[in-house]
N, C-alpha and C positions, 0 to 999 in steps of 0.2 A: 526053302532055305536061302536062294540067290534072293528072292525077294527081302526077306527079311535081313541080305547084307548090305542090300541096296539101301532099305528106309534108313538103317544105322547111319553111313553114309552119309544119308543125305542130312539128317538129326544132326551127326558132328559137325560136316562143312559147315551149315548153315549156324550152328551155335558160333563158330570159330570166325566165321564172316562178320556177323553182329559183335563181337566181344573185339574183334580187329577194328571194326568201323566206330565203335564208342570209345575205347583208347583214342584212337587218330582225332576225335571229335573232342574229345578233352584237352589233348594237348594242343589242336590248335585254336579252341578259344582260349586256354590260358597265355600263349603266346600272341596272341591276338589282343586281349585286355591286358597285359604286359604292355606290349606297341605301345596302345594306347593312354597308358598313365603317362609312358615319356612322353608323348608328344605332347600332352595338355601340362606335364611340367614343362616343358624348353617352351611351348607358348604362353604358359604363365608361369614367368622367373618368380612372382611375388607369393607364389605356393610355397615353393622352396627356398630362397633366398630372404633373409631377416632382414632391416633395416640393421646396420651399426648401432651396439646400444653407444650414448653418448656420456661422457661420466665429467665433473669437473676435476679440479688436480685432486680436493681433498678423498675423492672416490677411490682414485688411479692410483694415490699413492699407500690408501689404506688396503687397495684390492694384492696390490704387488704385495705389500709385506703378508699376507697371508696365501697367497696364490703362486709367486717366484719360484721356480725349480732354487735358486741357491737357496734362498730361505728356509723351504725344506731342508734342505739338506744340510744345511745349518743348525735346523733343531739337533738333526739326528748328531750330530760332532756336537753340539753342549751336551746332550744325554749321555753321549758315549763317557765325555770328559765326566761328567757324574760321579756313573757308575764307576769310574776309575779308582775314584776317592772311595765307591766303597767296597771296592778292592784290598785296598792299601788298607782299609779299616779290618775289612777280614781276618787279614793276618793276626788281628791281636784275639779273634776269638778261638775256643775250642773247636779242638779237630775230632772228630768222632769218625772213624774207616771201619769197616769190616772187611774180611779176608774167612777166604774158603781155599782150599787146595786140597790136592791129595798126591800120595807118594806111593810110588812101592820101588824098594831096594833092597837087595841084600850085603849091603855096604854093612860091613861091623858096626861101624861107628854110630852109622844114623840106624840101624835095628837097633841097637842098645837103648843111643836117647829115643824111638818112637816107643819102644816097650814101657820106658817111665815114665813116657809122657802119655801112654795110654794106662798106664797104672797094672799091665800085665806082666812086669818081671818078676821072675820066678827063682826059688835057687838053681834051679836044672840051667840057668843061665847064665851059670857062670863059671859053668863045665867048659874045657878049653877049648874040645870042637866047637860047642853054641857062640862061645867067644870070635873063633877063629874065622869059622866058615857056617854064620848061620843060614837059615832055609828065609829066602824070601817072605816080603813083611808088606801089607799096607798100613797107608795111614792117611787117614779123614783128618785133617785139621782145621777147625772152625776159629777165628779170632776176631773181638772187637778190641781196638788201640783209639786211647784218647791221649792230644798233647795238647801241649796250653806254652805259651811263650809269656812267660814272665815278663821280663826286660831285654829288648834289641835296642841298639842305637839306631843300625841302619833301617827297621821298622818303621824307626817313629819320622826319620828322613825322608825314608820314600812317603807316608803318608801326608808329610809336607809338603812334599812335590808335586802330589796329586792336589792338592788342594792348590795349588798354584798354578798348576796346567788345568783346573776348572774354571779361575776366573781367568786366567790366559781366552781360555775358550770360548767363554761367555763374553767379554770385552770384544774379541775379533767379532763376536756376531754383531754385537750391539753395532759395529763399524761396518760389516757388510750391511746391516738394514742401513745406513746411511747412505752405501755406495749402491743399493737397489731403489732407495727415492731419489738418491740422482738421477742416477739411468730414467730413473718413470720422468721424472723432470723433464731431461731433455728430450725425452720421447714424445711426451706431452707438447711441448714447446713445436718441436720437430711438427706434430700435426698441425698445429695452428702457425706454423709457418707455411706450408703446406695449402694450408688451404686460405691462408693470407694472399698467396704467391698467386694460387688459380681464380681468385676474387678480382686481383692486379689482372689477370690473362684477360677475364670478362670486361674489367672496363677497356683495355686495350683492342679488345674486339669490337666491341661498342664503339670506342670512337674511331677504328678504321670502317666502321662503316659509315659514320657520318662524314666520315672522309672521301671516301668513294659514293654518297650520294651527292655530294657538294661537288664532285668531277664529273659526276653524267650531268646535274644538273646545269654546271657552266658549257658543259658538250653540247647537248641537246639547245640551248638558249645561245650558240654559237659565238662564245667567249671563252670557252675554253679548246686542249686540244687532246685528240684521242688517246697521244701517249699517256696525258696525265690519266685518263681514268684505267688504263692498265696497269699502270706506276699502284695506280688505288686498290685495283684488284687482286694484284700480288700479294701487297701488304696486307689487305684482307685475308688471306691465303694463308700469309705467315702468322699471321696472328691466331687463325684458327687453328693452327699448329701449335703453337702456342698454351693454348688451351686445353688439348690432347695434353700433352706433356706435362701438363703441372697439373691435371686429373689424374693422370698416371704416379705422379710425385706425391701427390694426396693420399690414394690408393696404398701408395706402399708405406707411406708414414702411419696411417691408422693401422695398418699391420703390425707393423715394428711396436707399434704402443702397445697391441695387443698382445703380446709376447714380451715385450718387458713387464707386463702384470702378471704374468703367468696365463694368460687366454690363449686360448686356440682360434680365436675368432678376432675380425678389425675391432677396433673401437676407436668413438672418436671423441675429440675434446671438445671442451666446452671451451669456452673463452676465458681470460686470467688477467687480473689486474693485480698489478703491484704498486707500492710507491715504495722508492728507491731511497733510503734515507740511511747516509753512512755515518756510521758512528767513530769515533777518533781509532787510529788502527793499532794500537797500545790496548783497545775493549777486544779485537780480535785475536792478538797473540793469546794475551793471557787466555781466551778460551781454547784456545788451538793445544797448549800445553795439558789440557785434561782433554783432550779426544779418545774415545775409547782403545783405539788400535794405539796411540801412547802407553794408556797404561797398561795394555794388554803387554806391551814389550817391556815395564816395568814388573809388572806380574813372571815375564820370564827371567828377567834378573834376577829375582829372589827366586825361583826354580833352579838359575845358576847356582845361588849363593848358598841352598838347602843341595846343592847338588856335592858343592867344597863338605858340607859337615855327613851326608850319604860315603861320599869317599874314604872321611877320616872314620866311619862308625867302624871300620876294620879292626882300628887298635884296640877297643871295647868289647868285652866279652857278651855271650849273650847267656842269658840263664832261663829256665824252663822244664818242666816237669811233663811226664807220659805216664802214662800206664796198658797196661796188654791183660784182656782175661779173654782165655784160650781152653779147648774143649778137644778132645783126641778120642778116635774109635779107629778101630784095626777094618770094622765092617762096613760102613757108612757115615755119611755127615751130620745125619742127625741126631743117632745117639753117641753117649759120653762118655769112656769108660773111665775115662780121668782129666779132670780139669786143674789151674790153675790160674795163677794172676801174678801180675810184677809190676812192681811202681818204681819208677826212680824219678831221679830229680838230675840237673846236669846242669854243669856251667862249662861252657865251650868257648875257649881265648886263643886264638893266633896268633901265636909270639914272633912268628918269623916266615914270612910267604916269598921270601927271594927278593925285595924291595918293588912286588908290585902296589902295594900299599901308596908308596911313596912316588909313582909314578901316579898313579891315579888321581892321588890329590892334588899332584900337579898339573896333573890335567885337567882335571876340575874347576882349579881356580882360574886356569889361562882361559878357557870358556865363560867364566864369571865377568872377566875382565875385559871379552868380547861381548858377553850383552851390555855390559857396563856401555863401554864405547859405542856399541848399538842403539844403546837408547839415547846416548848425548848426541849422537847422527840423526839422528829423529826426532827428534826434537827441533835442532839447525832447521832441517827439512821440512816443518812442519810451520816453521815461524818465516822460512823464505815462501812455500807456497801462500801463507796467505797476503803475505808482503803483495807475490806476482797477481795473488786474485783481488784485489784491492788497488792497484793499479789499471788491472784488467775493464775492471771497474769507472773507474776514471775517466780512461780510455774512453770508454762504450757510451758515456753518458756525451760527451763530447762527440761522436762519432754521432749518433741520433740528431744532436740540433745541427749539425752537419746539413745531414742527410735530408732534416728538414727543410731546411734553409734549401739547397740544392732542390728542391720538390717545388718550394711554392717559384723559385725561380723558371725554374721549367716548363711550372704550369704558363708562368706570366708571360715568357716568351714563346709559346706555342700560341697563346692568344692573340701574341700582334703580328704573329705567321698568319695566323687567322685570318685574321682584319686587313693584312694587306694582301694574301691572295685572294680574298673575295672582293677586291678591289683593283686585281691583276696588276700587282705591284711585287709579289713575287709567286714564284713558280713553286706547282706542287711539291717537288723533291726538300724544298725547304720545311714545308707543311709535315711532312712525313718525317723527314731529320727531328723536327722539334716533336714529333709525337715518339720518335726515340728516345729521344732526351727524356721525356716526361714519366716512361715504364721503364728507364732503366735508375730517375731518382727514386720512383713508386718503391720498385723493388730494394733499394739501398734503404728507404725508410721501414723498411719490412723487417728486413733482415738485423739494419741495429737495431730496431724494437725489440725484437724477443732476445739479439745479441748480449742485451743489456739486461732482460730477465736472468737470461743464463747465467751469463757472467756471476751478475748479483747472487744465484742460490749456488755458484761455482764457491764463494767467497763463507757461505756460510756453510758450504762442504767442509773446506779447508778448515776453517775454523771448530766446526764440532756443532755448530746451531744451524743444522740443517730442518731438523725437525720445527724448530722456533719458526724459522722462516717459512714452511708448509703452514703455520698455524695463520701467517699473518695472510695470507695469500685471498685473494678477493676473489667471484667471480664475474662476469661482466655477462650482460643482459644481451645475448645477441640475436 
């Protein structure tokens, strides 16, 4: 017997030993080739990490209007606006309810009417006690009710109102898709300024370092002197700095595109070409005066002005027909012991509500009176901003041959900094002054470059031809 508790024993440990050692064996090669994927992703970023897809304006600004969190959520407020109207249309169709209840009372009153409306009154029921103090009573009462509204005034108002807060709705989107290819605009722009600016950073590194090969080389050949090639090394230094940071600038601009399209991920742009041709700004007003979000505020006017005749539909009666067929059992709902039906017809007129009537319409119209003035403000508003974006314009254009000009100047005089330090006529710090001058006109030519794009699709914001001007938009071969 000891023997045979000893082999058990030894059976179970040893089962329990192996079944211990192949768990512990499992999980550490799963953690083990776990390790391992990371480590061969953090040594190859290019497993995981995508290149930037790269899209041009027409891509970016088609992607946005179908990918934009507003956009969505734009559809969903025209949908809602819709269904409002057919809301407001509802009302004029038939109502069909059904109704179930039941009752038990021994109220005189209501045993009396349940007994005739189940169709069981008796003569014994009209004995004075049964009268007085009858014996408890159920009642099953099953009813279908149909009404129908003939003629409402205020019906037929609110359904004008709905249809006026549809195109209200519908107008405000058509004007946020405008203000979402802005945004993609300047986001777009924003990268290719971006990566204009770190293009500038690389020739700026480029030539501080033929700057500092030009200062060992007068060092070494004993015509120049040490400080200058430290002066050169610095500036190398900063410039590689430089570099960093407008990689950095780059980096977050393809983000922000990405996300003004509605992506989750960078994107980068392609290159854009415009030509910039204004047309007399009397062709801008007048488009500015049909911009969607204009008429969307004329669309609430006449929601104001259906709102003055919703106010006044109080003094108008309304007229409309119902009918009720009804089924009563003492025992349950589903059978009948006596039915009935009743139709009537109704005209319902409010001759006298306290002079709330008259308050409301007065309210009504002082509202009326305020989108009135609302839309004449907006209008103003609408004809000053493109005034400002058409000057903005002007500006910008003038501001580039500037900046131009300013460029090949600085180019010209870093050249004869050149030519006379390599002829020890003047001193490095002057060399390096003019190679400031040169990245800081670089950067001014950059900057009014797309300043003047902007501007430009700023101006056909303003005006309502934004779209137009996405159409004319070019790309460039980079």
């Amino acid at each position: 017997m000891i023997s045979r508790k000893f082999f058990l024993l030894r059976v179970f440990s040893s089962f329990f030993y192996f079944s211990f050692y192949f768990l512990f064996s499992f999980f550490f090669l799963a953690l083990t080739a776990g390790s391992v994927r990371m480590v061969f992703a953090q040594e190859n970023p290019s497993a995981s990490v995508k290149a930037n897809p790269r899209m041009d304006l027409h891509q970016a600004v088609e992607t946005a209007l179908k990918e934009n969190p507003r956009i969505k959520a734009g559809h969903w407020a025209v949908k809602a606006a819709k269904e409002g109207v057919g809301v407001s249309k509802g009302h004029f169709y038939p109502s069909l309810s059904f109704e179930s209840r039941y009752m038990r009372t021994d109220n005189p009153t209501y045993v009396f009417m349940a007994k005739l409306d189940q169709q069981r009154f008796a003569a014994s029921d009209f004995q004075i006690s049964s009268l007085n103090s009858p014996p408890a009573i159920n009642d099953f009462q099953d009813s279908f009710r149909l009404d129908q509204v003939i003629y409402s005034r205020r019906l037929i108002a609110g359904e004008r109102m709905s249809k006026e807060d549809e195109a209200a709705e519908g107008l405000d989107f058509e004007r946020l898709k405008e203000k979402v290819t802005m945004d993609t605009v300047k986001a777009y722009l924003g990268v290719i300024t971006a990566r204009n600016f770190l293009d500038a950073a690389d020739k700026a590194l480029n030539d501080t370092g033929e700057h500092e090969k030009l200062a060992k080389l007068r060092y070494n050949s004993g015509l120049g002197m040490y400080s200058d090639v430290l002066r050169a090394d610095a500036a190398q230094k900063e410039a590689l700095n430089g570099v960093a940071l407008a990689q950095e600038n780059y980096e977050v601009a393809k983000r922000a595109l990405g996300l003004a399209i509605g992506e989750t991920q960078s994107v980068d742009a392609g290159g854009i070409s415009y030509e910039i041709g204004l047309k007399p700004i009397a062709f801008y007003y007048a488009s500015a005066e049909g911009r969607p979000d204009i008429k969307a505020i004329e669309a609430g006017y006449k929601k104001a002005e259906n709102g003055v005749e919703f106010a006044s539909s109080g003094y108008f009666p309304e007229v409309g027909v119902s009918g009720q067929y009804q089924w009563n059992d003492h025992r349950s709902p589903l059978d009948g012991e006596g039915s009935s039906y009743m139709a009537t017809a109704f005209l319902r007129w409010n001759l006298f509500d306290g002079t709330t009537r008259e308050h409301e319409v007065s309210q009504a119209k002082a509202r009326a009176m305020q989108a009135h003035e609302g839309l004449e403000g907006a209008k103003k508003e609408a004809v000053f901003m493109v005034f400002a974006a058409y000057q903005d314009v002007l500006a910008a254009q003038k501001s580039l041959a500037y900046a131009r000009a300013e460029l090949d100047s600085a180019k010209e005089g870093r050249r004869l900094v050149e030519l006379r330090y390599k002829n020890s006529l003047s001193p490095l710090i002057d060399v390096l002054d003019s190679q400031v001058m040169v990245e800081k006109a670089r950067t001014g030519v950059i900057e009014a470059q797309n300043s003047l794009i902007e501007k430009f699709f700023m101006l056909g914001f303003e005006s309502g031809r934004i779209s137009e001007f996405i159409q004319k938009a070019g790309q460039n071969k980079e």
